[in-house]
C-alpha positions as CSV (number, residue, x, y, z in Angstrom):
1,X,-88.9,142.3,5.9
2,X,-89.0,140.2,8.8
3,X,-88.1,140.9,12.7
4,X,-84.5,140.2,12.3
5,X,-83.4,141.9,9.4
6,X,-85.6,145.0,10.5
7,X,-83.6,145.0,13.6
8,X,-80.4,144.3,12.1
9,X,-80.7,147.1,9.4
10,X,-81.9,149.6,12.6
11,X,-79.1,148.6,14.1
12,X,-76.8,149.1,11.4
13,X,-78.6,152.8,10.8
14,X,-77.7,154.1,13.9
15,X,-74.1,152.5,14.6
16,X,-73.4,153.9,11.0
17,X,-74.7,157.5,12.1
18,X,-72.9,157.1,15.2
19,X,-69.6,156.5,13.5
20,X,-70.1,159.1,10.6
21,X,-70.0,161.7,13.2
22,X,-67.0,160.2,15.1
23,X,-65.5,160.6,11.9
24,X,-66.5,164.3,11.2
25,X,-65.7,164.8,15.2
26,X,-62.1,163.5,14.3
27,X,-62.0,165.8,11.4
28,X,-62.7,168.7,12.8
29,X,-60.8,168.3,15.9
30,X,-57.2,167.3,13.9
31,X,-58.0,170.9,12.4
32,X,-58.0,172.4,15.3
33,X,-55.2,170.7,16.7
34,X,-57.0,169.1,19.8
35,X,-57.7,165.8,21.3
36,X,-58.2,163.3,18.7
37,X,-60.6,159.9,19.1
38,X,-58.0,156.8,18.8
39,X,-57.9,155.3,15.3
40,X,-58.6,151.9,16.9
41,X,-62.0,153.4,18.6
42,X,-63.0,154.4,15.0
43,X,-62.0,151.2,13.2
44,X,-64.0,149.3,15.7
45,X,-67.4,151.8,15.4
46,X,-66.7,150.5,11.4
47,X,-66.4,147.0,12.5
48,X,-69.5,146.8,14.9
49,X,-72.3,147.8,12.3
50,X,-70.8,151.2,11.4
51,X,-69.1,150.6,8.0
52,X,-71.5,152.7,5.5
53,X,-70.9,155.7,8.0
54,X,-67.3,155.0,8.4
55,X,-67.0,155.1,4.3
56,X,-69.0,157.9,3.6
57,X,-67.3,159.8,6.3
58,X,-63.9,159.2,5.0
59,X,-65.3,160.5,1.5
60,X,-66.6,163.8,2.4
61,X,-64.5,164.7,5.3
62,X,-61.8,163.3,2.9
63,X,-60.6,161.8,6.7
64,X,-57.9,158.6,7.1
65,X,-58.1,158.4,3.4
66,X,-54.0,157.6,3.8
67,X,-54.0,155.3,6.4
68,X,-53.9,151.7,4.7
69,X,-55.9,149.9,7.3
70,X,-58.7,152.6,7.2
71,X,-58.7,152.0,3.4
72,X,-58.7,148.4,3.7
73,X,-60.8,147.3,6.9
74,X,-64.0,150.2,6.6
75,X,-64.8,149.3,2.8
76,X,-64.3,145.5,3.7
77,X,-66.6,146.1,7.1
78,X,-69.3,147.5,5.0
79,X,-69.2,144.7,2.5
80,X,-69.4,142.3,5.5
81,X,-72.8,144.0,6.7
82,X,-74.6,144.4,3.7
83,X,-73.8,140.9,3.0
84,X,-75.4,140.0,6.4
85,X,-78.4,142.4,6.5
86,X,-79.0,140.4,2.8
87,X,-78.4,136.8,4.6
88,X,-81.0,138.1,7.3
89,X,-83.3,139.2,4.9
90,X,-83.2,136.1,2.6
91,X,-81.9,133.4,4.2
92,X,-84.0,132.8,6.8
């Protein structure tokens, strides 16, 4: 794997992580009836490299799993990144 892939998929790694926990943060504050992140803040952790920890925290915390743009735009965000991180490691 070369320099920018390797930095790309850390990248990726830890914006992922980042917004898997915004999403469990959300969670766990809409149960308890507080101060909720904006939806827009955690679209755009899915679109900036977080899309594989936006997914996987909509499917265990079973969190925006309604909203159509959450269904639409984190699946299609982590689609777009693996297809880069692929580009990056292959196409170079």
């Amino acid at each position: 794997m070369d320099d920018a892939a390797r930095l790309l998929l850390i990248w990726l790694g830890a914006v992922s992580l980042l917004t898997f926990i915004l999403f469990g943060w959300d969670k766990l504050m809409a149960r308890l009836r507080r101060r909720r992140i904006p939806e827009c803040a955690l679209l755009a952790a899915a679109l900036c490299g977080g899309g594989a920890g936006g997914t996987l925290g909509m499917a265990l915390f079973r969190h925006k799993i309604r909203k159509r743009a959450f269904r639409r735009i984190v699946p299609a965000a982590l689609v777009l990144q693996v297809a880069l991180l692929v580009w990056a490691q292959f196409y170079k």
